[in-house]
MIKOLKOL-496103 format. One record per residue (C-alpha): y, z, x; chain. Coordinates in Angstrom, 1 decimal, padded with zeros to 4 digits, always signed. Layout:
! MIKOLKOL-496103
<c2->Y&c3->Z&c1->X&ch->A>
...
***
This chain:
! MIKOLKOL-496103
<c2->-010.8&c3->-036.4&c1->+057.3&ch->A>
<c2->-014.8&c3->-035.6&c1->+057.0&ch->A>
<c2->-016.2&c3->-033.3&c1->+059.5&ch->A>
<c2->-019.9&c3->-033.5&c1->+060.8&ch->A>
<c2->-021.4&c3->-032.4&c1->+058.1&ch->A>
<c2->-019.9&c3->-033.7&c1->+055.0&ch->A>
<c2->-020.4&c3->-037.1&c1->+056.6&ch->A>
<c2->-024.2&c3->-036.1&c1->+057.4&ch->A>
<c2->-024.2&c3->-035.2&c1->+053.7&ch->A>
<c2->-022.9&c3->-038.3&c1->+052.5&ch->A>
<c2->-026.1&c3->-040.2&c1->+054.3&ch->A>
<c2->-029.0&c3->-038.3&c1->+053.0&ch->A>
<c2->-027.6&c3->-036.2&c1->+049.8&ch->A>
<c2->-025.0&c3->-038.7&c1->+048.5&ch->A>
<c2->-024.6&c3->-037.4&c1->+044.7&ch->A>
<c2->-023.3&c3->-040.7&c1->+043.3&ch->A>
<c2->-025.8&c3->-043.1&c1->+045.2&ch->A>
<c2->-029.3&c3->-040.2&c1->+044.1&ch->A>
<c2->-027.6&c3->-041.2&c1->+040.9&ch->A>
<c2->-027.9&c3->-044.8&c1->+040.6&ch->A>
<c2->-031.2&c3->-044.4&c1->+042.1&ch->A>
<c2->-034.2&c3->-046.0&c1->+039.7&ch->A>
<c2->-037.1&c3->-043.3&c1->+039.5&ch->A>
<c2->-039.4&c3->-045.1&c1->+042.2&ch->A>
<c2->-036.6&c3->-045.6&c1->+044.7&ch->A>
<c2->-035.7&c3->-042.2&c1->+044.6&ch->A>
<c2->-039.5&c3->-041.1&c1->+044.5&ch->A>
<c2->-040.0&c3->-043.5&c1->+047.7&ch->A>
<c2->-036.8&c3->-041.8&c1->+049.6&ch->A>
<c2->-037.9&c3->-037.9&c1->+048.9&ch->A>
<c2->-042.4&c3->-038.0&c1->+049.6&ch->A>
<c2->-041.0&c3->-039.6&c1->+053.0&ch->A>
<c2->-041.5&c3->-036.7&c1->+056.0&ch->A>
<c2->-039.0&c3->-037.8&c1->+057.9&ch->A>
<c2->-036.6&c3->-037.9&c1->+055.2&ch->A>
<c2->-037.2&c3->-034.8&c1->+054.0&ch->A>
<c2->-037.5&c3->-033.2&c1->+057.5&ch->A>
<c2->-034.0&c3->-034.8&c1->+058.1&ch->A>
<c2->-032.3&c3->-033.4&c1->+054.8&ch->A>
<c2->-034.2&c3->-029.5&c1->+055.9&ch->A>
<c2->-032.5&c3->-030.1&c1->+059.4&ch->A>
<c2->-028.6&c3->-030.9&c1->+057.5&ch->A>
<c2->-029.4&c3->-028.1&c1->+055.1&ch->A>
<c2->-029.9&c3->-025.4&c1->+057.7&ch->A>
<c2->-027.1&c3->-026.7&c1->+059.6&ch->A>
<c2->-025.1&c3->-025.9&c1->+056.6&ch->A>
<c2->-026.5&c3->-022.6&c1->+056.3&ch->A>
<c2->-025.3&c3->-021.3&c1->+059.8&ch->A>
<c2->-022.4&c3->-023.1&c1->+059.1&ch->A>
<c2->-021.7&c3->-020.4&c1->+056.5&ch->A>
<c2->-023.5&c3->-018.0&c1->+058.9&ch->A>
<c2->-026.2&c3->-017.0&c1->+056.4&ch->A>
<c2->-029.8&c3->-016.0&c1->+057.9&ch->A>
<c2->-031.4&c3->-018.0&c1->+054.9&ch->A>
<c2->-033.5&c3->-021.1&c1->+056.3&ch->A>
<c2->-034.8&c3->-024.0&c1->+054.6&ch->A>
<c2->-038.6&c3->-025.3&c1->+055.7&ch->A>
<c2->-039.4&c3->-029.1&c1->+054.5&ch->A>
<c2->-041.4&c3->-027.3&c1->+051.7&ch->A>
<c2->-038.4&c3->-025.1&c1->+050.2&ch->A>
<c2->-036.8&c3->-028.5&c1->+050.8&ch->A>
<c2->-039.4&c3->-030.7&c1->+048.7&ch->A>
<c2->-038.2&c3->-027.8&c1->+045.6&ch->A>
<c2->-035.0&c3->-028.7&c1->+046.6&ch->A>
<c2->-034.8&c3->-032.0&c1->+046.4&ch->A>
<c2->-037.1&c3->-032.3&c1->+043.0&ch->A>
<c2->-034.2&c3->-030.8&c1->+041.5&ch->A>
<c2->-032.5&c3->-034.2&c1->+041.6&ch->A>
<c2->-035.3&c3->-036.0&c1->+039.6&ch->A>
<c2->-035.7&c3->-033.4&c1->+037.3&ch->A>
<c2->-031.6&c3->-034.0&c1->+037.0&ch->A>
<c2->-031.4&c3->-037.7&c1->+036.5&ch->A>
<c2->-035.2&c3->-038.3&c1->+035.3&ch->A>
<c2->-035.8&c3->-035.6&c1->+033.1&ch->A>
<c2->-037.1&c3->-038.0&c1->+030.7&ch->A>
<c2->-040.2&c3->-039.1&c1->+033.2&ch->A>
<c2->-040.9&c3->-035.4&c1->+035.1&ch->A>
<c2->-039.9&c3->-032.7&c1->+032.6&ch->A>
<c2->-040.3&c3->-034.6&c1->+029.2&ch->A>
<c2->-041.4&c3->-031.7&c1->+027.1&ch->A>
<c2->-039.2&c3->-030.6&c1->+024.7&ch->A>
<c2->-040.3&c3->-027.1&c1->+024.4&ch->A>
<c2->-037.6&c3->-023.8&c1->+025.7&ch->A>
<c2->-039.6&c3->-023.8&c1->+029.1&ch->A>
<c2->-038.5&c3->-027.3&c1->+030.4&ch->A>
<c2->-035.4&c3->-027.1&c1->+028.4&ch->A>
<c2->-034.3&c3->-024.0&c1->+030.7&ch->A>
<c2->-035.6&c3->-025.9&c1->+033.9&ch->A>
<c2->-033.1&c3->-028.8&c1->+033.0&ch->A>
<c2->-030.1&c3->-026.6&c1->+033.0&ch->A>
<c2->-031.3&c3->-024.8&c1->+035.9&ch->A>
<c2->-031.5&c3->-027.9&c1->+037.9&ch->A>
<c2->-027.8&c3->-029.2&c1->+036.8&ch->A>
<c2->-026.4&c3->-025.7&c1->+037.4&ch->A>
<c2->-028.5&c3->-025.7&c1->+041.4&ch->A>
<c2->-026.7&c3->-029.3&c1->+041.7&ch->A>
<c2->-023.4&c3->-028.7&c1->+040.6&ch->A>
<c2->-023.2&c3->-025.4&c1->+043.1&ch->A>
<c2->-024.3&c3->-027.5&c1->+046.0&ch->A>
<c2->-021.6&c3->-030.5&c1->+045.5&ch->A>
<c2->-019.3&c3->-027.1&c1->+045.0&ch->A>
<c2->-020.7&c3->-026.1&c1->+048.5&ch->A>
<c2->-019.1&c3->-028.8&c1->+049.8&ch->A>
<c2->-016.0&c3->-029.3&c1->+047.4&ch->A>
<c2->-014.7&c3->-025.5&c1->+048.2&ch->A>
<c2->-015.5&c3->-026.2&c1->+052.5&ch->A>
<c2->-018.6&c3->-024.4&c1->+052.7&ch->A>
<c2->-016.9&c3->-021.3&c1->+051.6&ch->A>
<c2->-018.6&c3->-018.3&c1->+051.7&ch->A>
<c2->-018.3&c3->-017.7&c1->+048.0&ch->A>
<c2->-019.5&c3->-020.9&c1->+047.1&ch->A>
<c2->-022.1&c3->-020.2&c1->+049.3&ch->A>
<c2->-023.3&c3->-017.3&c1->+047.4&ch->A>
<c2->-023.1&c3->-019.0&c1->+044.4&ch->A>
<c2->-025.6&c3->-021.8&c1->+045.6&ch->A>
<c2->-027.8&c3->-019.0&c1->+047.2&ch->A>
<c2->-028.3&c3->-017.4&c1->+043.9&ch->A>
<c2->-028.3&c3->-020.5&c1->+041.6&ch->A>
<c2->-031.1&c3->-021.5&c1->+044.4&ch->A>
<c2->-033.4&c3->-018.4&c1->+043.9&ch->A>
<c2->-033.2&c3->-018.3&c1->+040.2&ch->A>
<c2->-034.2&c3->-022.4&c1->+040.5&ch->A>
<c2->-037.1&c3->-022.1&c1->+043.0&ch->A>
<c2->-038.9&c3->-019.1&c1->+041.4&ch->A>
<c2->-038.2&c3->-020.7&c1->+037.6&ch->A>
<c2->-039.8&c3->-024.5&c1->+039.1&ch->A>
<c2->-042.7&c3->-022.7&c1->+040.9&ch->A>
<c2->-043.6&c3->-021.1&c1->+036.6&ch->A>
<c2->-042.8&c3->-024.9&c1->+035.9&ch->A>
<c2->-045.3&c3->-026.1&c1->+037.9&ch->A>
<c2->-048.2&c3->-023.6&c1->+037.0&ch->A>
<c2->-046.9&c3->-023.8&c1->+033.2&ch->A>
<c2->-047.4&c3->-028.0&c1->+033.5&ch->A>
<c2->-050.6&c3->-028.0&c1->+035.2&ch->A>
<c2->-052.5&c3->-025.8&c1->+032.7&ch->A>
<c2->-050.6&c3->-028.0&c1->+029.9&ch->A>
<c2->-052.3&c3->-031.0&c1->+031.6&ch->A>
<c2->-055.8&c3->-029.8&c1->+032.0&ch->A>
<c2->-055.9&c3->-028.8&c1->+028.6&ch->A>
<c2->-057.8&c3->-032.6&c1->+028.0&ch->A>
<c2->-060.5&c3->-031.3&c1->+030.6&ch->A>
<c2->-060.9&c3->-028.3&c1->+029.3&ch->A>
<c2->-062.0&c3->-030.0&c1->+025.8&ch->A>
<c2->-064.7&c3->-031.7&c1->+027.5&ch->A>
<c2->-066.0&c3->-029.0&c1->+029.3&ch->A>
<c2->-066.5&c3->-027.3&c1->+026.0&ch->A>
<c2->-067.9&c3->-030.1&c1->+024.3&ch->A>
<c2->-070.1&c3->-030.4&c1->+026.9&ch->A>
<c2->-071.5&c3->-026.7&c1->+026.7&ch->A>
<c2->-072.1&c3->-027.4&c1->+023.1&ch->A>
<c2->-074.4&c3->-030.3&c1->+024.0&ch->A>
<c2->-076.0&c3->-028.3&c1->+026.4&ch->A>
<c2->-076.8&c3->-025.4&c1->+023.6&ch->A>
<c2->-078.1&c3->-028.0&c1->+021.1&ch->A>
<c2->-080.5&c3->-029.5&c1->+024.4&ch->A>
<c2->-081.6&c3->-026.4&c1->+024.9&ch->A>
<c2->-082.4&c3->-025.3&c1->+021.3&ch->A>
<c2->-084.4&c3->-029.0&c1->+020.6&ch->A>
<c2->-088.2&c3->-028.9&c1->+021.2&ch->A>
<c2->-088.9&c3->-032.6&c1->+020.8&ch->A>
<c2->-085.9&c3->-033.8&c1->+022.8&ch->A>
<c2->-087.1&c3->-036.7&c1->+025.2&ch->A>
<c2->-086.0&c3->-036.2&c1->+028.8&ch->A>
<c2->-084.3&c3->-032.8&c1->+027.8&ch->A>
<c2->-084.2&c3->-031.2&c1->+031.2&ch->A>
<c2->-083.0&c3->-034.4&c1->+032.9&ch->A>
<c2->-080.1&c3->-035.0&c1->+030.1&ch->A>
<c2->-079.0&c3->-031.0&c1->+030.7&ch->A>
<c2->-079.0&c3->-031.4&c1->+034.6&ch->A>
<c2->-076.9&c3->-034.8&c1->+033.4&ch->A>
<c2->-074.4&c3->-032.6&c1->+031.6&ch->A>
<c2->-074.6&c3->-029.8&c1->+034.3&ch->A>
<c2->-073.8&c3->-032.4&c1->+036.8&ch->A>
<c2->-070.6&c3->-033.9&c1->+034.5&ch->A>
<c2->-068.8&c3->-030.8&c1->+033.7&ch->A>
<c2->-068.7&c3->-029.1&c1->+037.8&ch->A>
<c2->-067.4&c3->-032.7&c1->+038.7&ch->A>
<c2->-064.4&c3->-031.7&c1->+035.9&ch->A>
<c2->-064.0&c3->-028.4&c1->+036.2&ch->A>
<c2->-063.4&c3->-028.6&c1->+040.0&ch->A>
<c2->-060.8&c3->-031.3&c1->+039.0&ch->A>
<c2->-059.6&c3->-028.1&c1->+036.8&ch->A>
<c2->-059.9&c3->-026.2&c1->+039.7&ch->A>
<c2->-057.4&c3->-028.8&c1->+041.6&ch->A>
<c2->-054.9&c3->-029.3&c1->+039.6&ch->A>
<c2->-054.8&c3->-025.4&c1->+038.4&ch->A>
<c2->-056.5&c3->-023.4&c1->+040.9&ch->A>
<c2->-058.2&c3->-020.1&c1->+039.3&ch->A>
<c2->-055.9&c3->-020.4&c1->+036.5&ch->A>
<c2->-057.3&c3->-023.1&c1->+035.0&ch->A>
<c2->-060.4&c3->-021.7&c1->+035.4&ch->A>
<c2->-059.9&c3->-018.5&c1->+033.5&ch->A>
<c2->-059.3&c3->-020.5&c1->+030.5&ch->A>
<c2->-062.7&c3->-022.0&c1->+030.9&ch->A>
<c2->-064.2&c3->-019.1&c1->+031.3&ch->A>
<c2->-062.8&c3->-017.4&c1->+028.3&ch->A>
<c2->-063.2&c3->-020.6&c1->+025.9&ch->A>
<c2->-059.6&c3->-021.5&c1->+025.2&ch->A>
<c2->-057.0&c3->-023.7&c1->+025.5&ch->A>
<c2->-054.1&c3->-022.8&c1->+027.1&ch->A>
<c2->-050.4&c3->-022.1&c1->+024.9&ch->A>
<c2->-047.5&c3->-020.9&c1->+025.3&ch->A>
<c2->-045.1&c3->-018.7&c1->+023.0&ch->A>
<c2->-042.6&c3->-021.0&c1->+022.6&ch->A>
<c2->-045.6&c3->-024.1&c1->+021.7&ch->A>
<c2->-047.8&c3->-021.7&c1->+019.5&ch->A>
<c2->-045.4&c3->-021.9&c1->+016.4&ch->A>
<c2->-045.5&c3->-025.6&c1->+016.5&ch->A>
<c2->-049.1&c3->-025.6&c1->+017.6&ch->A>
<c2->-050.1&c3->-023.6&c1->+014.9&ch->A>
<c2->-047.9&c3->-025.2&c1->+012.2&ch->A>
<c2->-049.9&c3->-028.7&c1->+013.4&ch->A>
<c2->-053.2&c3->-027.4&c1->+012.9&ch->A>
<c2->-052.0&c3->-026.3&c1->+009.5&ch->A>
<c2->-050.5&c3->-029.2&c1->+008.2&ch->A>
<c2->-053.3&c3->-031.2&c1->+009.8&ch->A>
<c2->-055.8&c3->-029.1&c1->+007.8&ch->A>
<c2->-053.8&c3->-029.3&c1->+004.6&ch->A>
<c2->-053.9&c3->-033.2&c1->+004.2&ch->A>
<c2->-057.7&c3->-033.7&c1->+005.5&ch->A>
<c2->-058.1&c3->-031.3&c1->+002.9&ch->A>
<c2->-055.8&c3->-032.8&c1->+000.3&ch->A>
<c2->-058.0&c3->-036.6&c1->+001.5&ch->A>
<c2->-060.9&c3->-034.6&c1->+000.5&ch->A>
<c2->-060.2&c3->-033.4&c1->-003.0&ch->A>
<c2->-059.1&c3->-037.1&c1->-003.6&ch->A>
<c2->-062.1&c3->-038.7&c1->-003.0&ch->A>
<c2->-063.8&c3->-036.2&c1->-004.9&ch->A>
<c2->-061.7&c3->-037.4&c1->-007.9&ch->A>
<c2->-062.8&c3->-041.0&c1->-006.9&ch->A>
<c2->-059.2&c3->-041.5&c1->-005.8&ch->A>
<c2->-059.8&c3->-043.7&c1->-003.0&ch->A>
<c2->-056.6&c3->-045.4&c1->-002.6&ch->A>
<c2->-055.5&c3->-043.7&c1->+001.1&ch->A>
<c2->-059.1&c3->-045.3&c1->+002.9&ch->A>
<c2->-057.1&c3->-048.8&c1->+003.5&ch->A>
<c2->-054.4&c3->-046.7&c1->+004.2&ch->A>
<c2->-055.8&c3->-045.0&c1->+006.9&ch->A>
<c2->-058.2&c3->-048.0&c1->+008.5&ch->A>
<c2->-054.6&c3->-049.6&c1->+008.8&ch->A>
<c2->-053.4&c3->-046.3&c1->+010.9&ch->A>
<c2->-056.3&c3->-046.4&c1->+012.5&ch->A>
<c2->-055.5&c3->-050.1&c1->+013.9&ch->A>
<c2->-051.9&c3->-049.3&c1->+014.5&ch->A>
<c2->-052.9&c3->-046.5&c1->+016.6&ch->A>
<c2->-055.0&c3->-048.6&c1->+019.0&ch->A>
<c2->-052.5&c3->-050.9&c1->+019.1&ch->A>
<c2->-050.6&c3->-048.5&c1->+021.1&ch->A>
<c2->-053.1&c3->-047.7&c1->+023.5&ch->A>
<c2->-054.3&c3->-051.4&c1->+024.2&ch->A>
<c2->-052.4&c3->-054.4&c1->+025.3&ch->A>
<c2->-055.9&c3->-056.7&c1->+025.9&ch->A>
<c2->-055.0&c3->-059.7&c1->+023.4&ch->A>
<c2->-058.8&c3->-060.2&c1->+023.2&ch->A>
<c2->-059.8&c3->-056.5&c1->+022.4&ch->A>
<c2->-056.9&c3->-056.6&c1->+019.6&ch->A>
<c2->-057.8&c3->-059.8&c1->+018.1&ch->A>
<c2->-062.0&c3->-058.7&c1->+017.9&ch->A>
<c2->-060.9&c3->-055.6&c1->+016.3&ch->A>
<c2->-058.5&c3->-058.4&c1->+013.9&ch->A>
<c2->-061.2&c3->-060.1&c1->+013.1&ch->A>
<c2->-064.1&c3->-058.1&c1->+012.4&ch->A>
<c2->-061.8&c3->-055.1&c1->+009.8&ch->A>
<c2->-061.3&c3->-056.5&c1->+006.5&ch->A>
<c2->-058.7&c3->-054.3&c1->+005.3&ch->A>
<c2->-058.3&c3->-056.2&c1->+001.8&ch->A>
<c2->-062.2&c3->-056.6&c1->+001.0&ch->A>
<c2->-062.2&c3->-052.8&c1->+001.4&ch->A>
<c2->-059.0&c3->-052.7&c1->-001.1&ch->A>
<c2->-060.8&c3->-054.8&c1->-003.6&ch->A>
<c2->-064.0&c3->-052.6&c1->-003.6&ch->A>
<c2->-061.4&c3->-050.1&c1->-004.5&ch->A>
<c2->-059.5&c3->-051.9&c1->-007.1&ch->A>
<c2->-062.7&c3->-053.0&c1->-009.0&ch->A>
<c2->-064.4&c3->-049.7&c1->-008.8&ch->A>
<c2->-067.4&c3->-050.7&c1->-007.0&ch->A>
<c2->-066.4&c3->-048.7&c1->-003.8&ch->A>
<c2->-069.7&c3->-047.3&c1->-002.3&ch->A>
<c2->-070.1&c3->-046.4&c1->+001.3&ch->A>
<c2->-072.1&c3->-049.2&c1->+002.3&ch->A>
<c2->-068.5&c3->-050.7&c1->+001.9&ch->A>
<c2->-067.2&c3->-049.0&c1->+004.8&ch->A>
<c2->-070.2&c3->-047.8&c1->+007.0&ch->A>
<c2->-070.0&c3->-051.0&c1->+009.2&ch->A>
<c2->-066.7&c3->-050.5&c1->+009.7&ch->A>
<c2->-066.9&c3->-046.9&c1->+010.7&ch->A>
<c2->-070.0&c3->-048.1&c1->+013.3&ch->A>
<c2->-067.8&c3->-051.2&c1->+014.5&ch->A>
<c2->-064.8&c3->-048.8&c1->+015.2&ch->A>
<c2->-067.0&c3->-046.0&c1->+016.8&ch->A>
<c2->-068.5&c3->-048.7&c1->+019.2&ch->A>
<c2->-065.1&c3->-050.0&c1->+020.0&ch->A>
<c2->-064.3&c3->-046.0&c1->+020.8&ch->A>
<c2->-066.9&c3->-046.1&c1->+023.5&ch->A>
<c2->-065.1&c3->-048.8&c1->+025.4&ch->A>
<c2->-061.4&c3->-047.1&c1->+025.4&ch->A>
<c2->-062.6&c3->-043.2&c1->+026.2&ch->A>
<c2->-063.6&c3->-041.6&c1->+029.7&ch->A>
<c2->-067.1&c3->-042.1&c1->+030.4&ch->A>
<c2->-067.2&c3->-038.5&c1->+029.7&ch->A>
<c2->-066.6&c3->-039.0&c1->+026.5&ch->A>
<c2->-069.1&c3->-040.8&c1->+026.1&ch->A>
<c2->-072.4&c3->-038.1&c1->+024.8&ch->A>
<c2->-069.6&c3->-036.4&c1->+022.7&ch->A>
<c2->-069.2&c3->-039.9&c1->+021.1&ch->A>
<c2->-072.9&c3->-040.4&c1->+020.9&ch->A>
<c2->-073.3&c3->-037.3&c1->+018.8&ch->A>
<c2->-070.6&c3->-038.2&c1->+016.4&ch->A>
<c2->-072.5&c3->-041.3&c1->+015.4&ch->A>
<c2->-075.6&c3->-039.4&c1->+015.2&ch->A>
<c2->-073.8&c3->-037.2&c1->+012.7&ch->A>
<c2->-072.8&c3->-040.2&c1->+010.6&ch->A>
<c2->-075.9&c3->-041.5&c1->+010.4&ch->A>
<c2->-077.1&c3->-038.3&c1->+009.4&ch->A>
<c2->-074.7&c3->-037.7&c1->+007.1&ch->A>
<c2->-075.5&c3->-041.0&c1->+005.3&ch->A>
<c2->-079.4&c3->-041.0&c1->+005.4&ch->A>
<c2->-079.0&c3->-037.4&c1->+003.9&ch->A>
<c2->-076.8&c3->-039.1&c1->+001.1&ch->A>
<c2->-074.1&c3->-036.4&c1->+001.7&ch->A>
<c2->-071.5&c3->-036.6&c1->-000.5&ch->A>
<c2->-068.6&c3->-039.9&c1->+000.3&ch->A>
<c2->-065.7&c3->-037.6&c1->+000.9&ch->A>
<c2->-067.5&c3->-035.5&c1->+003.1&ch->A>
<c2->-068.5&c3->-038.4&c1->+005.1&ch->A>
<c2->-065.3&c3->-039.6&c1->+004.9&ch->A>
<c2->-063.3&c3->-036.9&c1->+005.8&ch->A>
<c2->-065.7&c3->-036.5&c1->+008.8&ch->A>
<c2->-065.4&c3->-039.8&c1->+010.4&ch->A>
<c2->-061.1&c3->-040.3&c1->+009.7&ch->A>
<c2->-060.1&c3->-036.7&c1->+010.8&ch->A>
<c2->-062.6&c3->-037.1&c1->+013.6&ch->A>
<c2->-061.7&c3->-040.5&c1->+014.7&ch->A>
<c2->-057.8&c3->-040.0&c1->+014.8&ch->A>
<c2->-058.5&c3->-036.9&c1->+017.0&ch->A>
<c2->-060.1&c3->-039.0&c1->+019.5&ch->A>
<c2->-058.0&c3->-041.5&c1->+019.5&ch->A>
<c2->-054.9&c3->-039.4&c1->+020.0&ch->A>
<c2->-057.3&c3->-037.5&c1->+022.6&ch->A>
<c2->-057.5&c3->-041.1&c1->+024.7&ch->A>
<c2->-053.7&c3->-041.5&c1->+024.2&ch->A>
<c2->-053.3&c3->-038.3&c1->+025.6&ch->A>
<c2->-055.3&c3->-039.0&c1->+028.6&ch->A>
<c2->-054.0&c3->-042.5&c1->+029.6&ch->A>
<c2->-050.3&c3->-041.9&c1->+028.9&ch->A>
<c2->-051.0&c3->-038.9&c1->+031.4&ch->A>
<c2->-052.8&c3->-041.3&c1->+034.2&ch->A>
<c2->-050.2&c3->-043.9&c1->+033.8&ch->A>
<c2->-047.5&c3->-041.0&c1->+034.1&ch->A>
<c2->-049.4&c3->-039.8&c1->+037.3&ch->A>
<c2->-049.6&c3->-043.3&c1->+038.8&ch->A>
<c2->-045.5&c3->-043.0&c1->+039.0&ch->A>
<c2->-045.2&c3->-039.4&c1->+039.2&ch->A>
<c2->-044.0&c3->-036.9&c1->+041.5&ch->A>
<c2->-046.7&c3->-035.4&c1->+043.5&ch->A>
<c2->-045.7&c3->-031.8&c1->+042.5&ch->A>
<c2->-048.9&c3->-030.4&c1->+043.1&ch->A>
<c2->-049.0&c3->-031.5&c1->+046.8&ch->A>
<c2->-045.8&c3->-029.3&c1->+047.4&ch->A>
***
């Protein structure tokens, strides 16, 4: 027969009904004070049930109770796949598994000791989680900013510039609005990374980081040497990844069906084919797809865009050579791109998220 507490348990920390749980429903029962002051109530009862002088407040209780989405969600709140939030996972299952135990082996005071440590180990790894994730997500921000300082340093080297001063306070203006979103999300950490101009990594992301940039590097170069041979076949190629790519960041029918209408993927294959593949085959196309960039990004994107095109345009009324124009605008392109994929798969993951800085 259940006693008190195991029946108290069985109401608010029911393992088999926080499992069938969809991630809103279980979101909605654990940001709700009363819930959460209820479950810090039962879990200190337990405690002097055990008579331990360790106390739960509703914020070591939030922790707590995180552990269970991190447990059945992981795929929504810890979905990196690096050795940080692969440790977090089992550190979560293990805190879980020791407080059904709790209950399993009547509150014993070995089991007890057991959860306490499992607990500890949980609550000081999760509060590293949470500082680790946040400078992982400003990272985005942090790219502005400097982009932004480099606008600032060309503004401020220009003598002819019209409304200089006024486009400097502008950009002044734009990056304290982001870097006290920085300071929000990351606090003084965040900050130091502005200060020292660089991104935030970790040792278990650098190998792969690193390994990106250099296998990035190695086929932009590899593009490059290609068009210098007049080997143009991989253009079509990429104006069809290029597509594919936006196709995963929009769903407007309309948007799609412009962008349908106005590439010609085969008139740019034929140039090809026929050897009559100049740039005034693809310039167009490269302005098109730029102005079509302006209307996915941030509007802080926006000057960095500006300058790109400038660039293009220079590049072409200084008849630079076609690969290096080229290789400009593709390698350039895809990284903003994946830049606004980055950004709105992390807003529409905030929309749903747990509000793990608020804790």
């Amino acid at each position: 027969m259940m006693n008190n507490i195991e029946k108290e348990k069985l109401v608010l920390l029911d393992y088999n009904e926080l499992l069938r749980l969809s991630f809103d429903d279980i979101n909605k029962r654990f940001v709700k004070k009363s819930y959460v002051h209820d479950v810090t109530l039962f879990l200190n009862k337990v405690m002097k049930n055990v008579n331990t002088l360790y106390r739960f407040n509703d914020k070591t209780t939030k922790v707590f109770l995180i552990s269970y989405i991190i447990l059945f969600h992981s795929e929504i709140i810890n979905d990196r796949k690096d050795d940080f939030s692969k440790k977090l996972s089992l550190l979560t299952q293990t805190l879980v598994s020791s407080f059904e135990d709790l209950f399993e082996k009547n509150l014993s005071m070995k089991s007890y000791e057991v959860f306490h440590e499992n607990l500890i180990k949980y609550y000081s790894f999760f509060e590293e989680w949470k500082k680790r994730d946040a400078l992982i997500l400003i990272r985005p921000l942090l790219e502005t900013c400097f982009t932004i300082d480099l606008y600032i340093e060309e503004l401020e080297k220009s003598e002819d510039k019209p409304n200089k001063e006024q486009d400097i306070l502008d950009l002044k203006r734009q990056r304290t609005r982001i870097l006290t979103n920085i300071r929000i999300m990351s606090g003084e950490d965040g900050l130091k990374f502005y200060k020292i101009k660089e991104l935030p990594f970790f040792v278990d992301e650098k190998i792969f980081t690193d390994t990106e940039k250099v296998v990035r590097k190695a086929f932009w170069d590899v593009f490059e040497e290609n068009l210098n041979e007049k080997k143009y076949s991989q253009v079509p190629e990429l104006l069809k990844d290029i597509l594919n790519l936006i196709k995963t960041i929009v769903k407007n029918e309309n948007f799609l069906n412009d962008i349908h209408n106005n590439i010609n993927i085969e008139v740019v294959s034929t140039s090809i084919e026929n050897n009559h593949f100049i740039i005034d085959n693809i310039k167009l196309y490269m302005y098109y797809l730029i102005e079509k960039l302006t209307q996915l990004q941030q509007p802080s994107e926006d000057k960095n865009t500006k300058m790109f095109l400038d660039n293009i345009n220079k590049m072409i009324n200084d008849n630079n050579d076609l690969s290096k124009i080229l290789r400009y605008f593709f390698e350039n392109y895809f990284q903003k791109l994946e830049k606004i994929r980055y950004v709105m798969s992390y807003i529409n993951k905030d929309k749903d998220n747990v509000k793990i800085e608020t804790i």
